[in-house]
SEPADO-172622 format. One record per atom (N, C-alpha, C): residue number from 1; residue in three letters; atom name; x, y, z. Coordinates in pm, whole numbers, plus 50000, padded with zeros to 5 digits. Layout:
<atoms>
NUM / Ala / CA / X / Y / Z
...
</atoms>
This chain:
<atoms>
1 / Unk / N / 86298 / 63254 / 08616
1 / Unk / CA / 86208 / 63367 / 08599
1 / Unk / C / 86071 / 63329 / 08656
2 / Unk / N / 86018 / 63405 / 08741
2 / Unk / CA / 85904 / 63410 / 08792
2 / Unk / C / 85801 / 63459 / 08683
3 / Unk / N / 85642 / 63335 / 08722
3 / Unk / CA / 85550 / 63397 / 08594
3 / Unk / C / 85462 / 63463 / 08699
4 / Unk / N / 85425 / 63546 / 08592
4 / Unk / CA / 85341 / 63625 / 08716
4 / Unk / C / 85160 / 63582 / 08690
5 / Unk / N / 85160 / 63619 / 08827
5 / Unk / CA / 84998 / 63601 / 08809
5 / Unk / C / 84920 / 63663 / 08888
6 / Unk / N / 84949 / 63812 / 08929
6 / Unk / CA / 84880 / 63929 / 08935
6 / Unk / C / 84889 / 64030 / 08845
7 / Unk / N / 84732 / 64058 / 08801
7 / Unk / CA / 84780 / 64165 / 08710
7 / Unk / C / 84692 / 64285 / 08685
8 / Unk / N / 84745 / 64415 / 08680
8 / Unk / CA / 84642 / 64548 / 08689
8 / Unk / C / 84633 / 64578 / 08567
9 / Unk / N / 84486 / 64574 / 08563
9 / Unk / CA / 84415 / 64569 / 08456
9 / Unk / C / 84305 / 64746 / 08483
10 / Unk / N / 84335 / 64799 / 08383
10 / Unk / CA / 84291 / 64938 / 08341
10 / Unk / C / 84182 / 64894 / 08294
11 / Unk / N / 84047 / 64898 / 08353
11 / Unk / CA / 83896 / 64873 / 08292
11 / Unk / C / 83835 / 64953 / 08179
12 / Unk / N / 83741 / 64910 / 08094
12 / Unk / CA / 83702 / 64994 / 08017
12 / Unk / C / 83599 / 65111 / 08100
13 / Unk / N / 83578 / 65120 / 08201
13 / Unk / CA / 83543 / 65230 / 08289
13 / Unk / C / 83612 / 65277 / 08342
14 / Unk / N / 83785 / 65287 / 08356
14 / Unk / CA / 83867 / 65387 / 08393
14 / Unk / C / 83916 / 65353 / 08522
15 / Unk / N / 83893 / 65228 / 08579
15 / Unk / CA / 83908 / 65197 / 08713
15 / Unk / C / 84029 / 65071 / 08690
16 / Unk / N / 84095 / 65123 / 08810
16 / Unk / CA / 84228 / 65035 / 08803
16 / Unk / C / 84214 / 64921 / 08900
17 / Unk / N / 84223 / 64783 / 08869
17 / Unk / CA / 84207 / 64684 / 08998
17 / Unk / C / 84312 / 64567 / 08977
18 / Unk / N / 84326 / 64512 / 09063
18 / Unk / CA / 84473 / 64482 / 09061
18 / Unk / C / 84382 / 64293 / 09044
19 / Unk / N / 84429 / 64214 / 08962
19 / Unk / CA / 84374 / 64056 / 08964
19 / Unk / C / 84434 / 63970 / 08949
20 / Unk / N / 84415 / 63875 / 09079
20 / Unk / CA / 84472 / 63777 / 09073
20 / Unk / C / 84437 / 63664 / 08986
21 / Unk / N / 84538 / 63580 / 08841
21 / Unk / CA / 84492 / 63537 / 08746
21 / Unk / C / 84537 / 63402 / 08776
22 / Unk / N / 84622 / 63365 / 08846
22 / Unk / CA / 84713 / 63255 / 08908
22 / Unk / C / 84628 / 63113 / 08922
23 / Unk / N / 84503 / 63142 / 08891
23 / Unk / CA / 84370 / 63024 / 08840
23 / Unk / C / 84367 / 62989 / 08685
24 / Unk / N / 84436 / 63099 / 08653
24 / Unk / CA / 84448 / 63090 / 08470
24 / Unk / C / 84555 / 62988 / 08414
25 / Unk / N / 84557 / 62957 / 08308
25 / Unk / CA / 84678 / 62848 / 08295
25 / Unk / C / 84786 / 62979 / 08248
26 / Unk / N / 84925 / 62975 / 08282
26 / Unk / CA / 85037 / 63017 / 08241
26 / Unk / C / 84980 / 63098 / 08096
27 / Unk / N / 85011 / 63021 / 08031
27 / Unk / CA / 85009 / 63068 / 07894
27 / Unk / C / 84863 / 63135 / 07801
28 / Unk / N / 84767 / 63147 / 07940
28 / Unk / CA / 84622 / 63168 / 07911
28 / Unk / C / 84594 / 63364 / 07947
29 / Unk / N / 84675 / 63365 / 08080
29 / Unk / CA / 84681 / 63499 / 08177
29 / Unk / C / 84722 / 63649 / 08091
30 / Unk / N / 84779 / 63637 / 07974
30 / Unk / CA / 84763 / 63762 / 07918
30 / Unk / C / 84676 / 63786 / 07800
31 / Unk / N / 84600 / 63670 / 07772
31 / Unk / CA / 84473 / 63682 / 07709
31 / Unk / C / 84352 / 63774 / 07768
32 / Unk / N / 84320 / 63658 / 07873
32 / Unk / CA / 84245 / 63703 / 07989
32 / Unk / C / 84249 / 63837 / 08014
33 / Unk / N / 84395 / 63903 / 08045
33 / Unk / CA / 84366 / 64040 / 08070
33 / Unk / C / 84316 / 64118 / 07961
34 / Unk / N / 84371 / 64104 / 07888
34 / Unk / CA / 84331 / 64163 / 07769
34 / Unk / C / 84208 / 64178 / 07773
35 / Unk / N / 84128 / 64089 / 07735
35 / Unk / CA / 83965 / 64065 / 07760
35 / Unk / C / 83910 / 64112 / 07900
36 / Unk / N / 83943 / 64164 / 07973
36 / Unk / CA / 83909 / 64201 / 08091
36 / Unk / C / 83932 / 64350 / 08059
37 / Unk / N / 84015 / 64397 / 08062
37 / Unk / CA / 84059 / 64545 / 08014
37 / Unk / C / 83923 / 64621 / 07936
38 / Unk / N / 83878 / 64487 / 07843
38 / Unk / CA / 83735 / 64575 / 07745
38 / Unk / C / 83623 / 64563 / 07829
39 / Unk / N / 83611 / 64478 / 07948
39 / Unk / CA / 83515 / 64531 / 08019
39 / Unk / C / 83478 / 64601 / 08165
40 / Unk / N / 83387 / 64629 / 08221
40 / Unk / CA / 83377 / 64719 / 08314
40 / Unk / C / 83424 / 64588 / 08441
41 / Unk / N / 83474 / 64732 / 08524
41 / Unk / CA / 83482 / 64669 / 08699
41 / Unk / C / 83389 / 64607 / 08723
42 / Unk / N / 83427 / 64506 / 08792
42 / Unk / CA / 83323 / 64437 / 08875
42 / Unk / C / 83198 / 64529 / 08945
43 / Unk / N / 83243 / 64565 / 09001
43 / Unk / CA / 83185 / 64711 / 09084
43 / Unk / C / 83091 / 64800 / 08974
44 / Unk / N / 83119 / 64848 / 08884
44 / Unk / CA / 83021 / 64912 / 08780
44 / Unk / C / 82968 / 64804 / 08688
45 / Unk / N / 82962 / 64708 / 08650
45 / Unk / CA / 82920 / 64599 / 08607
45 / Unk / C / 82743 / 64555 / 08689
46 / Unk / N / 82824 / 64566 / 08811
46 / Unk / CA / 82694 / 64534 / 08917
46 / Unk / C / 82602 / 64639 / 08922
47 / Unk / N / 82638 / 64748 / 08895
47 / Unk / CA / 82594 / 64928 / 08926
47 / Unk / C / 82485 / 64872 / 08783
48 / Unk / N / 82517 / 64880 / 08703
48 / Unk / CA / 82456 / 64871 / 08552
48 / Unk / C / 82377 / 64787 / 08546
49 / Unk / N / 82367 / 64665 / 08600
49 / Unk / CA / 82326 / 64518 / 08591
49 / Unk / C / 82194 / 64560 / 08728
50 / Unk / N / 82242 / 64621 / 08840
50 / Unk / CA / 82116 / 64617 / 08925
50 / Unk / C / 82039 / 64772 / 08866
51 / Unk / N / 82066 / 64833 / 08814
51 / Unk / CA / 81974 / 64986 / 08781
51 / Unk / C / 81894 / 64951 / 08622
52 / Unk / N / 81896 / 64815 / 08570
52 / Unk / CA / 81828 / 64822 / 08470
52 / Unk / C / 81714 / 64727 / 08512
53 / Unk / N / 81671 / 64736 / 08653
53 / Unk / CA / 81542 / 64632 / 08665
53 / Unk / C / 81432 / 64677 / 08645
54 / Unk / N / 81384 / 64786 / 08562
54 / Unk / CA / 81256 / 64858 / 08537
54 / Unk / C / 81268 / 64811 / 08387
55 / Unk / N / 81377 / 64869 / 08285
55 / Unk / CA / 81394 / 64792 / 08171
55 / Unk / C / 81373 / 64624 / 08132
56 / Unk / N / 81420 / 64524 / 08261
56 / Unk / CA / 81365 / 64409 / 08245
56 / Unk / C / 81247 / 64342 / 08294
57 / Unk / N / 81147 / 64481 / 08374
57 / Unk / CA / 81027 / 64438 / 08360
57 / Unk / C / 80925 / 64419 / 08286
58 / Unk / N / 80938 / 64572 / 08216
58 / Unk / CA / 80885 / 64646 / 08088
58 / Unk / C / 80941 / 64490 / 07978
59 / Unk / N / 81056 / 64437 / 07991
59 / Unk / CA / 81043 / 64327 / 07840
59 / Unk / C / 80937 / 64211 / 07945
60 / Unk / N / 80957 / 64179 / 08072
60 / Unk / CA / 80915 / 64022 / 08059
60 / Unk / C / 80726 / 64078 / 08084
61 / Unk / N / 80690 / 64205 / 08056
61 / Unk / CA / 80568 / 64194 / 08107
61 / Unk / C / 80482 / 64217 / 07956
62 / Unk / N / 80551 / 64266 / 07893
62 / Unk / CA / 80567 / 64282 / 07698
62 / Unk / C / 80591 / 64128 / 07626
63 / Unk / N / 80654 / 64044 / 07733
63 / Unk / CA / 80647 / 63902 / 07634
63 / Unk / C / 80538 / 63840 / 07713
64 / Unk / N / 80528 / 63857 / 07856
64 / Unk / CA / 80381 / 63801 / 07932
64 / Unk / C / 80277 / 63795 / 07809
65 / Unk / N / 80293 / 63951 / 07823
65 / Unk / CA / 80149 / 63965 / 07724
65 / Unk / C / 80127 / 63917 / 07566
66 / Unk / N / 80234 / 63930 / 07494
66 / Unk / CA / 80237 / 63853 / 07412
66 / Unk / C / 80188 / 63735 / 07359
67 / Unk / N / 80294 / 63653 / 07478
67 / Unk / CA / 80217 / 63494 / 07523
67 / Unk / C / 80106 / 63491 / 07559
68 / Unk / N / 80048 / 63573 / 07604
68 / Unk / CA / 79888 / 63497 / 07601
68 / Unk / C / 79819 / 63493 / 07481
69 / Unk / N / 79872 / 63635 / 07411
69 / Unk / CA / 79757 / 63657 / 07287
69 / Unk / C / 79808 / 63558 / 07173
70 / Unk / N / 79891 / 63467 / 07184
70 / Unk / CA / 79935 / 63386 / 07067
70 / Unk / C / 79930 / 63229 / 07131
71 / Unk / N / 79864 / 63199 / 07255
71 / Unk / CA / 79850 / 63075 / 07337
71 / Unk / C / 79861 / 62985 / 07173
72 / Unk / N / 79870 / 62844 / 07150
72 / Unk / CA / 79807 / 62749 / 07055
72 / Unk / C / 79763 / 62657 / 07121
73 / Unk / N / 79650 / 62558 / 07113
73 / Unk / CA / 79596 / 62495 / 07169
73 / Unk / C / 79704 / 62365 / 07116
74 / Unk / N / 79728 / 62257 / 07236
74 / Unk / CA / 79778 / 62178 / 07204
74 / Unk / C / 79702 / 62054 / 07113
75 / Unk / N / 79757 / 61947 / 06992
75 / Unk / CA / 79699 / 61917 / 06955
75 / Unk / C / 79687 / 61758 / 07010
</atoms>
């Protein structure tokens, strides 16, 4: 019996992509999918990840400021 180690995985965004797991150990590869299934395509992953760079300015320019007003002088 052949093990397999491609496998189409139904994303939690509705997108079907076919993955090669054959890097996974045998007995590891239907975990993996599993856990892959709950998250998004690669492809919308990246969509989400590059359209929130106004949201991660707004925090690092909110902890910038922060940090200054709480500097401690070293002792």
């Amino acid at each position: 019996m052949a093990v397999r180690t491609t496998w189409k995985i139904v994303h939690s965004c509705g997108h079907e992509v076919a993955h090669n797991l054959s890097d996974r150990a045998a007995d590891r590869r239907a975990g993996f999918a599993r856990w892959l299934e709950g998250r998004d395509c690669t492809d919308c992953w990246k969509a989400a990840r590059d359209s929130d760079t106004e949201s991660k300015e707004d925090v690092l320019t909110e902890l910038n400021h922060a940090y200054s007003q709480v500097r401690v002088p070293f002792c």
